[in-house]
NULOFI-815765 format. One record per residue (C-alpha): z, x, y; residue number from 1. Coordinates in Angstrom, 3 decimals. Example, Ala and Ser with C-alpha at 12.3 -4.5 7.8 and 13.67 -1.06 7.14 Angstrom:
! residues 2
+----------+----------+----------+-----+
:       pz :       px :       py : num :
+----------+----------+----------+-----+
:    7.800 :   12.300 :   -4.500 :   1 :
:    7.140 :   13.670 :   -1.060 :   2 :
+----------+----------+----------+-----+
This chain:
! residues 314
+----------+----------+----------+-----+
:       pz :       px :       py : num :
+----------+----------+----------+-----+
:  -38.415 :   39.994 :  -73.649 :   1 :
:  -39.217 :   37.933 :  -77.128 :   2 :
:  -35.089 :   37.768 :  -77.550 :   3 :
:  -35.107 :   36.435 :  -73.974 :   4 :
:  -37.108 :   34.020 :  -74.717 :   5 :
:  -35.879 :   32.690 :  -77.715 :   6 :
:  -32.616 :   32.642 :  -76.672 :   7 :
:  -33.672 :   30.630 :  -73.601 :   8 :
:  -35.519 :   28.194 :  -75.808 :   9 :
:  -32.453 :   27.702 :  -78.012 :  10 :
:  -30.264 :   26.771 :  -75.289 :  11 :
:  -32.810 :   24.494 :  -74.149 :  12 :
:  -33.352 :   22.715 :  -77.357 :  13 :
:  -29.274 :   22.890 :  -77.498 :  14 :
:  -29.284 :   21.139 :  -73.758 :  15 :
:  -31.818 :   18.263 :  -74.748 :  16 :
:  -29.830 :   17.611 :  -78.102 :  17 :
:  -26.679 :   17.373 :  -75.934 :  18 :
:  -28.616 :   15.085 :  -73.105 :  19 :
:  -30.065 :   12.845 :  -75.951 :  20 :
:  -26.189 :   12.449 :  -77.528 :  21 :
:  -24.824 :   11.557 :  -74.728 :  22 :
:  -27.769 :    8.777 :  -73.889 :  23 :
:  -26.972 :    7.160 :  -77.522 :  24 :
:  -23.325 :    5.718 :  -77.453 :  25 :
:  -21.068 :    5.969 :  -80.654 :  26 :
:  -21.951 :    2.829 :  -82.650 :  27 :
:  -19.363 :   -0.302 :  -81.594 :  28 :
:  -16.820 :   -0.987 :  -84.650 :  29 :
:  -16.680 :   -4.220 :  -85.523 :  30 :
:  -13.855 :   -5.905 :  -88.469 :  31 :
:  -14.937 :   -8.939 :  -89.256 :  32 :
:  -12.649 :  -11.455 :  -91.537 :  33 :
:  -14.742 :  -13.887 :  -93.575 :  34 :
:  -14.033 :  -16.491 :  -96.442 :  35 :
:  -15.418 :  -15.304 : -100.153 :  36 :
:  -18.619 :  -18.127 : -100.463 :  37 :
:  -22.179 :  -16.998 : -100.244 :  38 :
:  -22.723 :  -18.560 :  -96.905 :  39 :
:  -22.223 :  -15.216 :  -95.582 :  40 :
:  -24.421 :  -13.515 :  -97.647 :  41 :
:  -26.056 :  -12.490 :  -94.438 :  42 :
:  -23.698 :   -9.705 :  -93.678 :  43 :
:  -24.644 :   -8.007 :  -96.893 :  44 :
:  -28.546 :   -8.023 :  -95.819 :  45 :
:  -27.581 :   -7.295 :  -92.157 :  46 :
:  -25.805 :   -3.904 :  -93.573 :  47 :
:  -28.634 :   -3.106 :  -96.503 :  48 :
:  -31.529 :   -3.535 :  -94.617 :  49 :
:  -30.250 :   -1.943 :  -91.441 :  50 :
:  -30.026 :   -4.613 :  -89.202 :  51 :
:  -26.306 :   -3.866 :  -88.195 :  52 :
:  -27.577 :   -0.274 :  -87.475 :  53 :
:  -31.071 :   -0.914 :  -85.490 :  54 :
:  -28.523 :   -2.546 :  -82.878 :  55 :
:  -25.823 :    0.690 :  -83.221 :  56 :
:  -22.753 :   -1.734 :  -84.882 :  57 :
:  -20.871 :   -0.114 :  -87.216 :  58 :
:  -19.656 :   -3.298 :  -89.105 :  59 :
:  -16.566 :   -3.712 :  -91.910 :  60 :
:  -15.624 :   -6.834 :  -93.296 :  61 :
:  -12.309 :   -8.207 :  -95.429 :  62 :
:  -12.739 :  -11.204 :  -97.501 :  63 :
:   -9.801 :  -13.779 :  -96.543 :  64 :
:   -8.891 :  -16.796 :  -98.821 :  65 :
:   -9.105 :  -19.660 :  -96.101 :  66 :
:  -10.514 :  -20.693 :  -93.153 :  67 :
:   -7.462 :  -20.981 :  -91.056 :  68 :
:   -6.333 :  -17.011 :  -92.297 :  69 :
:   -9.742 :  -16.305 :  -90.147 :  70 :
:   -8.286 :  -17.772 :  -87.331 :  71 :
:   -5.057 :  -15.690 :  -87.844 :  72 :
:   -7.002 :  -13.273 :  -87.989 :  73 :
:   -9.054 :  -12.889 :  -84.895 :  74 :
:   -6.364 :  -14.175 :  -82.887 :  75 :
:   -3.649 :  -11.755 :  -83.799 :  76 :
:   -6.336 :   -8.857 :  -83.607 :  77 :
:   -7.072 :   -7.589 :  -86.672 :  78 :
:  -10.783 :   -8.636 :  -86.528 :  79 :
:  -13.281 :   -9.313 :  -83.639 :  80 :
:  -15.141 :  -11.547 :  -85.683 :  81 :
:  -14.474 :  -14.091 :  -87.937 :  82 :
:  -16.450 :  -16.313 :  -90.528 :  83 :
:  -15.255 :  -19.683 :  -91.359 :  84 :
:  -15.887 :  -23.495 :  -91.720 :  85 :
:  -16.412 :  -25.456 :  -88.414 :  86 :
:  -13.532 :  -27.152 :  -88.180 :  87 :
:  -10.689 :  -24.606 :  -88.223 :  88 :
:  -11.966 :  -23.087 :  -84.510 :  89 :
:  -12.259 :  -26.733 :  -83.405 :  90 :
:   -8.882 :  -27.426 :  -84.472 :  91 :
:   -7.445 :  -24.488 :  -83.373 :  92 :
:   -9.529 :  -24.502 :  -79.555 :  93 :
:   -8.196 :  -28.268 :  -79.380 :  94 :
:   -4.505 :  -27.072 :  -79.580 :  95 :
:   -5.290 :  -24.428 :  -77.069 :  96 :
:   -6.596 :  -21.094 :  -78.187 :  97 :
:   -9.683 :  -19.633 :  -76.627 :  98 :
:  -11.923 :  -19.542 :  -79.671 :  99 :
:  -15.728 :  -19.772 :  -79.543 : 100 :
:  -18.542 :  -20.661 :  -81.897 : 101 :
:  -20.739 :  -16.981 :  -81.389 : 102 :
:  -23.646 :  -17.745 :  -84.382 : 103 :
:  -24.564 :  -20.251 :  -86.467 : 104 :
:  -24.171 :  -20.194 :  -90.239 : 105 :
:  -25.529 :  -22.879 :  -92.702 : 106 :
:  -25.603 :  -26.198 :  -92.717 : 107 :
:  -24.750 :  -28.374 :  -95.828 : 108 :
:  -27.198 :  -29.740 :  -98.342 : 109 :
:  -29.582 :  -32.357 :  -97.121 : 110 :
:  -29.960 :  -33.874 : -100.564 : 111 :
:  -27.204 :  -33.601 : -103.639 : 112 :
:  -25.902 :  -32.321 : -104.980 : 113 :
:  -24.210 :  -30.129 : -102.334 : 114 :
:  -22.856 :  -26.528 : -102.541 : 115 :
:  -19.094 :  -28.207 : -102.623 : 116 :
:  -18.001 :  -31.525 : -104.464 : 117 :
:  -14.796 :  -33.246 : -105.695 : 118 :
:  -14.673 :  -32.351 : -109.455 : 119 :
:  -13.005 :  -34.133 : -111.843 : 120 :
:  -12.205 :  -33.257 : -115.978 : 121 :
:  -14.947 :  -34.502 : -117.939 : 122 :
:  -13.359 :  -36.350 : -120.283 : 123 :
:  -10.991 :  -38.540 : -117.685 : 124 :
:  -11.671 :  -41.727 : -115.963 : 125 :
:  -12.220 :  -41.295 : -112.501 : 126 :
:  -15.225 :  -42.143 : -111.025 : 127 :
:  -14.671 :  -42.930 : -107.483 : 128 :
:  -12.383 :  -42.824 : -104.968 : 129 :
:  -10.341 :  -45.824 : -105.775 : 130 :
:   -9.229 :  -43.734 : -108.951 : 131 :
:   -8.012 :  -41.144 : -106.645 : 132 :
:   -4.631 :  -43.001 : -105.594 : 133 :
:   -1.487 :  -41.997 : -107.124 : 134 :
:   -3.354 :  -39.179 : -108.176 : 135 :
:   -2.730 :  -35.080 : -107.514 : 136 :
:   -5.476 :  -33.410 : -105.644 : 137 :
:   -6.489 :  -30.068 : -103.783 : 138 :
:   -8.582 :  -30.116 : -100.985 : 139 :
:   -7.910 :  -26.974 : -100.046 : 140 :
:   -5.348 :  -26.148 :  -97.462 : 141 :
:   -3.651 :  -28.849 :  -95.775 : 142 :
:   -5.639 :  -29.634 :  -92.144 : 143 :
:   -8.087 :  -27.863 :  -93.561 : 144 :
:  -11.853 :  -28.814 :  -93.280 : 145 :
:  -12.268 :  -30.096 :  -96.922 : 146 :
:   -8.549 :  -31.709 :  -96.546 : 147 :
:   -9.611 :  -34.302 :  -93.536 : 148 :
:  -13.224 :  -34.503 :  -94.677 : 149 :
:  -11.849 :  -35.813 :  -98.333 : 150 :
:   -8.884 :  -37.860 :  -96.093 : 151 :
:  -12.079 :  -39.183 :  -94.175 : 152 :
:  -14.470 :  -40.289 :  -96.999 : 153 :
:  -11.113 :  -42.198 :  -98.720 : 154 :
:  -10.847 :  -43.818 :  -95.710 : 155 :
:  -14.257 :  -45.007 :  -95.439 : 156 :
:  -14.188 :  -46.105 :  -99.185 : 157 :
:  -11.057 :  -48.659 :  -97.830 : 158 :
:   -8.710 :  -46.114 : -100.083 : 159 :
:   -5.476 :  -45.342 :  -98.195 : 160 :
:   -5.190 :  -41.444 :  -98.290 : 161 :
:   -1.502 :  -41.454 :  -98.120 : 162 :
:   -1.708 :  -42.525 : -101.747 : 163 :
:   -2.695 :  -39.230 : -102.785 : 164 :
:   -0.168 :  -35.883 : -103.351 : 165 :
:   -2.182 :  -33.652 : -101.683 : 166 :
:   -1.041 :  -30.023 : -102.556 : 167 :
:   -2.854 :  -26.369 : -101.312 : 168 :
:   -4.467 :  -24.573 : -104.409 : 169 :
:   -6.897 :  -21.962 : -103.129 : 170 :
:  -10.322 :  -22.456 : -104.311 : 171 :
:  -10.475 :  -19.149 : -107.614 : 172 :
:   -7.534 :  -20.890 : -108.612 : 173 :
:   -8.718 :  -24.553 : -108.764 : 174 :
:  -10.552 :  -25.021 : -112.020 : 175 :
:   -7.281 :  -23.221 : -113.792 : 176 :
:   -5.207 :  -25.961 : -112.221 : 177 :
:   -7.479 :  -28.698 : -112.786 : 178 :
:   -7.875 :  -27.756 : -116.731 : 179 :
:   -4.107 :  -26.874 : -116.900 : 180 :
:   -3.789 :  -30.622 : -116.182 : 181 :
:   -1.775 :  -29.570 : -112.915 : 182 :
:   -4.080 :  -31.764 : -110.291 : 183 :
:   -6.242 :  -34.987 : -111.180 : 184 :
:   -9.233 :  -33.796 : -108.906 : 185 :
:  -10.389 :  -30.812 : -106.463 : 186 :
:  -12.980 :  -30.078 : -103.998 : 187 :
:  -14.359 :  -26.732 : -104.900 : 188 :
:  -17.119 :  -24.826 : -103.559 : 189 :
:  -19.576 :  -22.151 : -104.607 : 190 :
:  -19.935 :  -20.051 : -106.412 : 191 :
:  -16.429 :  -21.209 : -108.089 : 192 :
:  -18.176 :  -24.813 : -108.580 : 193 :
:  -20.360 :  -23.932 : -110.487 : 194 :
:  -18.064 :  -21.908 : -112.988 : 195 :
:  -16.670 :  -25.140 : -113.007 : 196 :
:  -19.137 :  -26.827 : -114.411 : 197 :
:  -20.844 :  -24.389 : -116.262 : 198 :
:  -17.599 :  -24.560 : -118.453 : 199 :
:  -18.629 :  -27.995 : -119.752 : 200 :
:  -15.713 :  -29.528 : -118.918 : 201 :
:  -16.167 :  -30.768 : -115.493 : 202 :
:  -17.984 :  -32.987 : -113.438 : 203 :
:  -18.775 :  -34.127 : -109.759 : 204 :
:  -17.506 :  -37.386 : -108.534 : 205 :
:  -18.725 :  -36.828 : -104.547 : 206 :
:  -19.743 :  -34.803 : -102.133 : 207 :
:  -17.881 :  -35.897 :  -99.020 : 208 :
:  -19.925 :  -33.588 :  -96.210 : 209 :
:  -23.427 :  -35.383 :  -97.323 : 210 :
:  -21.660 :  -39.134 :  -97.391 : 211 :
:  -19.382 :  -38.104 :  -93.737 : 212 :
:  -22.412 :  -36.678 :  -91.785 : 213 :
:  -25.163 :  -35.815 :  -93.358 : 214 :
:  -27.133 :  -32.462 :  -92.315 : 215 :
:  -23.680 :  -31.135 :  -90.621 : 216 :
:  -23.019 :  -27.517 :  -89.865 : 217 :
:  -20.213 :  -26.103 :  -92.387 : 218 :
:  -19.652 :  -22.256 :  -91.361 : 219 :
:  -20.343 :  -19.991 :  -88.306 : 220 :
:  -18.546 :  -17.017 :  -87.215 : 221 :
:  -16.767 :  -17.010 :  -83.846 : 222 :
:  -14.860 :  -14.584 :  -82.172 : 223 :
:  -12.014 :  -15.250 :  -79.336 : 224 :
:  -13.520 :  -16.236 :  -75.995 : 225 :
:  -11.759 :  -13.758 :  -74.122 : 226 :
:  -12.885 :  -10.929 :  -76.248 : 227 :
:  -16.558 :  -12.376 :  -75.916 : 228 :
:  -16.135 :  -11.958 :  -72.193 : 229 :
:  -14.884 :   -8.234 :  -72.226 : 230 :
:  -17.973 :   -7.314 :  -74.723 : 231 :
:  -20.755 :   -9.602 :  -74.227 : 232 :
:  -22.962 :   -6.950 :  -75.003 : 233 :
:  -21.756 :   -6.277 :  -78.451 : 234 :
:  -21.325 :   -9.569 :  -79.148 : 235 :
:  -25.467 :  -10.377 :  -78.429 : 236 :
:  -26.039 :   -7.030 :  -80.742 : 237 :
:  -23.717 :   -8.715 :  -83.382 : 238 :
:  -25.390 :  -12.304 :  -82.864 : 239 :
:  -29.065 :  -10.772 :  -83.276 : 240 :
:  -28.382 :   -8.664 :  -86.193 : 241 :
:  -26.787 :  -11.177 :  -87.928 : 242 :
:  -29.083 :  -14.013 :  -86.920 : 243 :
:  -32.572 :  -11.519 :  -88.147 : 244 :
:  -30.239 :  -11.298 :  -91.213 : 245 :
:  -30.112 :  -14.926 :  -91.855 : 246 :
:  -33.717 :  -15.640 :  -91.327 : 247 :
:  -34.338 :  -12.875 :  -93.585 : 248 :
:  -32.365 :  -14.360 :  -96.360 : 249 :
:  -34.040 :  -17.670 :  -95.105 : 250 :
:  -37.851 :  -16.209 :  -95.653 : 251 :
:  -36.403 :  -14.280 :  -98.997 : 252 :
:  -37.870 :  -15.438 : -102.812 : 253 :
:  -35.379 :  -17.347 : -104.618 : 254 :
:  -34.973 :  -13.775 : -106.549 : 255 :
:  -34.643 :  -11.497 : -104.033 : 256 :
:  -31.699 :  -13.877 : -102.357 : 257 :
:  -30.187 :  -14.489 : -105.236 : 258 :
:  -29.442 :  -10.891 : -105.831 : 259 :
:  -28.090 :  -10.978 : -102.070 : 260 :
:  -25.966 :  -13.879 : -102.900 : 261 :
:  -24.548 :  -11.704 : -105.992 : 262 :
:  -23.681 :   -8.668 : -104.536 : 263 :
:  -21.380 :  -10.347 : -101.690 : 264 :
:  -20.095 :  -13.103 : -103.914 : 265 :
:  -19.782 :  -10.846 : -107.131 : 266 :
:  -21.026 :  -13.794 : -109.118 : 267 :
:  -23.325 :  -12.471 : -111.562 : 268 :
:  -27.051 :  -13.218 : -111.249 : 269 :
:  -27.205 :  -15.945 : -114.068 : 270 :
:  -24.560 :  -17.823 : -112.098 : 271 :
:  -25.980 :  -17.298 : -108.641 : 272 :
:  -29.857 :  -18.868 : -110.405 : 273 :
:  -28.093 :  -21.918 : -111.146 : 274 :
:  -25.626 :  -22.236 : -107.659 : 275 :
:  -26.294 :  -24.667 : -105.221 : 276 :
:  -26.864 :  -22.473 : -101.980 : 277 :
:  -26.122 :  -23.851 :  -98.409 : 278 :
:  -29.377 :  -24.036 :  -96.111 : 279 :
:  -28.981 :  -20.680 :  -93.835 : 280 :
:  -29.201 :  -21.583 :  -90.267 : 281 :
:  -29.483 :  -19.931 :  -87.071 : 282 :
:  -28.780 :  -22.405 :  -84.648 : 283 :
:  -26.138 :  -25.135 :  -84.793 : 284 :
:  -26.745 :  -28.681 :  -85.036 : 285 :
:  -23.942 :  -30.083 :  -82.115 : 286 :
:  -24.082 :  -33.335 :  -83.026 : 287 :
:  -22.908 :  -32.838 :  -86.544 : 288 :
:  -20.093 :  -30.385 :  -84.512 : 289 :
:  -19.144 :  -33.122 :  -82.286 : 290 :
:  -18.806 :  -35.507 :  -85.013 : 291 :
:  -16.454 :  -33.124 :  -86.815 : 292 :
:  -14.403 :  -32.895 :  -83.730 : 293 :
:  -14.491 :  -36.680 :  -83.458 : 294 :
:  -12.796 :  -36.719 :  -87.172 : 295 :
:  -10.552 :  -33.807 :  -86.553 : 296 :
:   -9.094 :  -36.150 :  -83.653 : 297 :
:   -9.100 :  -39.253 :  -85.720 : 298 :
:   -6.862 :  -37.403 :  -88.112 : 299 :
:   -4.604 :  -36.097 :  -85.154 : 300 :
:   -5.569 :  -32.397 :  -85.929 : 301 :
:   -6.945 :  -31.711 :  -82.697 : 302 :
:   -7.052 :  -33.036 :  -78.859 : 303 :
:  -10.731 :  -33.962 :  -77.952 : 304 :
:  -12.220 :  -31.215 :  -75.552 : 305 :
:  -16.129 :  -30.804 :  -74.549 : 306 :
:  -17.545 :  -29.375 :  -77.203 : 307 :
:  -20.137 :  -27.658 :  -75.159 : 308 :
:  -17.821 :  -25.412 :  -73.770 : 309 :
:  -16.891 :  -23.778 :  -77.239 : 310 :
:  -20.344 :  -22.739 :  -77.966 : 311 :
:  -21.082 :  -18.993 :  -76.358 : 312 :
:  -24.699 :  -18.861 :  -74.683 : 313 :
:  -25.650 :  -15.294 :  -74.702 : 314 :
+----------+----------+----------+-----+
């Protein structure tokens, strides 16, 4: 009678164990592609502190080198979500591919200096952008954000932008080319601007995004719009993790973040103290998106589209 017993209490236990696997889905896989600058220091917290997990997202990530690889990226398939500046899904939804804006990211600097500048060798004689023409610049990849925001300020400065030989150095390998005497100026950002000028032997002649529109969004993460249909629900899971994440790092002490920042930039600590961090958002500011469209169809990048439409409203 006592085996009976047991053995009807183990298949029991065996039966609820079974019941309660079957009532918790397999986590949801998730490959996101995202560009190497701490703005996206959030997925590292999301993953450490368990945010990812609490909403059952099982969540890899491969580092890119530019925004518009992102794009490639989630388009072709090889990632669901992708983490990028603005202005490459704008682009790319006003030439006609269903990308969406899924969760804000961080805005730029309100007051210099910003966490991305035009740098220049500290010993030459530029100063503005009037020194800029005839000159040998990277912005970055060509129809890139940083390439029509630096096109834009030039313009605004009465500088003709056609003057300068733009060519596509990707930002590790700026402050080589800029010391190797290859290019007169680049726009770098962090944390590679400030090895820049921690060397000594650079300095900052602008920061476009603060004189172009000041306060404006710079990265998000998006996903195609199709795929946001087929999985809304994963998508919300992936938008709350990853926006608890972000007001974690938000509410964080400058030490505690900047040991975040670290391990996903693999800057060491010393360098992270003295970066200039973008201000972590959760929720986009559409005007400074719609004036980036406006700019990205000024420079002929992009048809104009309501911008409304792009942004996904769980």
């Amino acid at each position: 009678m006592v085996r009976m017993i047991l053995k009807l209490a183990l298949a029991a236990a065996l039966l609820s164990t079974a019941a309660a696997s079957a009532q918790t889905p397999a986590p949801a896989k998730l490959r996101l592609a995202i560009i190497p600058i701490a703005n996206y220091t959030p997925v590292v917290v999301a993953r450490d502190k368990g945010f990812f997990k609490d909403e059952n997202l099982d969540v890899s990530w491969t580092t890119v080198a530019q925004g518009a690889v992102v794009i490639e990226a989630v388009y072709g398939g090889s990632a669901e979500i992708g983490g990028s500046s603005i202005f490459e899904p704008m682009v790319a939804r006003g030439n006609g591919l269903d990308i969406s804006f899924i969760a804000a990211s961080a805005h730029i600097r309100s007051n210099p200096p910003d966490n991305s500048g035009v740098v220049v060798r500290g010993n030459d004689s530029i100063q503005g952008a009037k020194d800029l023409a005839g000159k040998k610049v990277s912005a970055g990849l060509i129809n890139g954000v940083n390439y029509a925001h630096m096109r834009e300020w030039m313009q605004r400065k009465g500088v003709d932008p056609n003057s300068v030989q733009f060519l596509e150095i990707p930002f590790p390998q700026m402050a080589d080319a800029l010391f190797q005497n290859r290019l007169d100026a680049v726009w770098n950002v962090e944390p590679f601007l400030t090895f820049m000028l921690k060397s000594g032997n650079a300095r900052v002649i602008a920061y476009p995004y603060q004189e172009n529109i000041p306060g404006m969004d710079i990265s998000c993460y998006l996903a195609k719009e199709s795929w946001v249909k087929a999985n809304p629900d994963v998508a919300r899971r992936f938008k709350r993790a990853i926006d608890r994440a972000t007001t974690y790092l938000i509410n964080a002490s400058k030490e505690e973040r900047d040991d975040f920042v670290a391990k996903y930039s693999g800057a060491k600590p010393e360098v992270v103290a003295a970066m200039n961090l973008p201000e972590y958002a959760t929720e986009f500011n559409v005007p400074s998106l719609k004036a980036n469209l406006d700019i990205a169809v000024r420079q002929k990048l992009a048809k104009p589209f309501d911008l409304d439409t792009m942004i996904w409203k769980p």
